[in-house]
N, C-alpha and C positions, 0 to 999 in steps of 0.2 A: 373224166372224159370217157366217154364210149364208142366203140367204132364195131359199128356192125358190117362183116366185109363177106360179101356174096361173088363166092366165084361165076363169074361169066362167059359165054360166050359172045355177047355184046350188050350194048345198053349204051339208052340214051338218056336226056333230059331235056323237057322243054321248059319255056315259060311261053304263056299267050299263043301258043303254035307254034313258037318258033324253037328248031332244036337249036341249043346254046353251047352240048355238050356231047359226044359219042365216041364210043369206044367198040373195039373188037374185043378178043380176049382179055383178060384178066379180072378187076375186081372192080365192083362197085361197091363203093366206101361210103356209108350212112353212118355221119359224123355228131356226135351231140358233146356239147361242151357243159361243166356243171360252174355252178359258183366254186371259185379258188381253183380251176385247173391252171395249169401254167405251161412255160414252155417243155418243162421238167416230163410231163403225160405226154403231150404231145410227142417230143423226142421218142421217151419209150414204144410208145402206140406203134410209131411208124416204122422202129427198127423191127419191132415184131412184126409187126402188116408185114414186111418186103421181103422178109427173111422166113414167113411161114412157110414149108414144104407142103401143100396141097393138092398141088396138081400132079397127074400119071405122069411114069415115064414110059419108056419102051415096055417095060415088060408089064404095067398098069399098077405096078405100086404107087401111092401118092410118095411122091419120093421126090416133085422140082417146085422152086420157087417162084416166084413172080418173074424173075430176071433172070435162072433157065429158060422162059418160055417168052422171054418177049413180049411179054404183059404189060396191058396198058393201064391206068386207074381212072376212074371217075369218082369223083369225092363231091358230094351232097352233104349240106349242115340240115340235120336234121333235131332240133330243140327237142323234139318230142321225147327221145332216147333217154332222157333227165325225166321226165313223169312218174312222179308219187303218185301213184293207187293203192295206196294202203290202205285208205280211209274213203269210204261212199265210194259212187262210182262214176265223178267226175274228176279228170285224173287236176293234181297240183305240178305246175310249173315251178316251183320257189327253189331249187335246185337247181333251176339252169341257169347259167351265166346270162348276166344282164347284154343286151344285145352286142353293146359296145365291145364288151369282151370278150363276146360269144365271137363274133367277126374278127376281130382282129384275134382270137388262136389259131379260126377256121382257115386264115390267109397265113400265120406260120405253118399250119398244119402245111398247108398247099405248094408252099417256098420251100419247104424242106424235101415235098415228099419230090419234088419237079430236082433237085439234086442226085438222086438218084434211080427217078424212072423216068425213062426218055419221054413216054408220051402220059402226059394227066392234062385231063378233062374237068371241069369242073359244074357246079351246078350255082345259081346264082343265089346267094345269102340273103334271107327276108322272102323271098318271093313262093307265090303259089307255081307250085313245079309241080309239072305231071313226066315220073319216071318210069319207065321201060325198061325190060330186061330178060334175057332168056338166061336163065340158072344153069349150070353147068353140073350136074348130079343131081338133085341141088345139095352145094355145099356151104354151107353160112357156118361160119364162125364170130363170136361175140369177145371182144377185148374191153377189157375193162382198166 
């Protein structure tokens, strides 16, 4: 499992025009699931996501977490994250979780992370989403 988590100051998601998912502060979570992740990644992933210190404080040290600042999430399954390029330059898929499984982590991913952040957002699974976002530094952090 990998979760690329880009601090924000908002962002949204659409499908077809329509926004489905928006957020003010905190992160938007670009999620990719691999063959054999389990709930085991997922757990891990998301105690680290909430509990990362990223954002300033008073005095501009990165020094608060998600839930210092009243941080909201937006979580996008994004399959691509799982892409072998190691070989030519058309990436391979064979890494990622077959869809079935890919969906049903991205929806424990989702249950878990809604237990402890008051507001998540989400983006819709399978579909062409077109994402938005204004980056906050930028800061992107990559969890693996």
């Amino acid at each position: 499992m990998k979760a690329v988590i880009q601090r924000v100051i908002r962002a949204a998601v659409r499908v077809d025009g329509v926004t489905i998912g928006e957020i003010g502060r905190g992160y938007l979570v670009l999620l990719g699931v691999a063959d054999g992740d389990g709930r085991e990644e997922a757990d891990r992933i998301l105690r680290k996501m909430v509990n990362l210190r990223i954002f300033p404080d008073e005095a501009g040290k990165i020094n608060l977490s998600l839930g210092d600042v009243d941080g909201q999430l937006l979580i996008v399954s994004q399959f691509t994250l799982c892409a072998d390029t190691s070989r030519g330059n058309r990436p391979s898929f064979v890494y990622a979780a077959p869809p079935e499984k890919a969906n049903e982590m991205y929806e424990y991913f989702i249950a878990k992370a809604r237990e402890c952040v008051p507001v998540v957002q989400t983006g819709s699974f399978g579909a062409d989403m077109k994402v938005e976002l204004v980056n906050d530094g930028p800061f992107t952090i990559i969890l693996e």
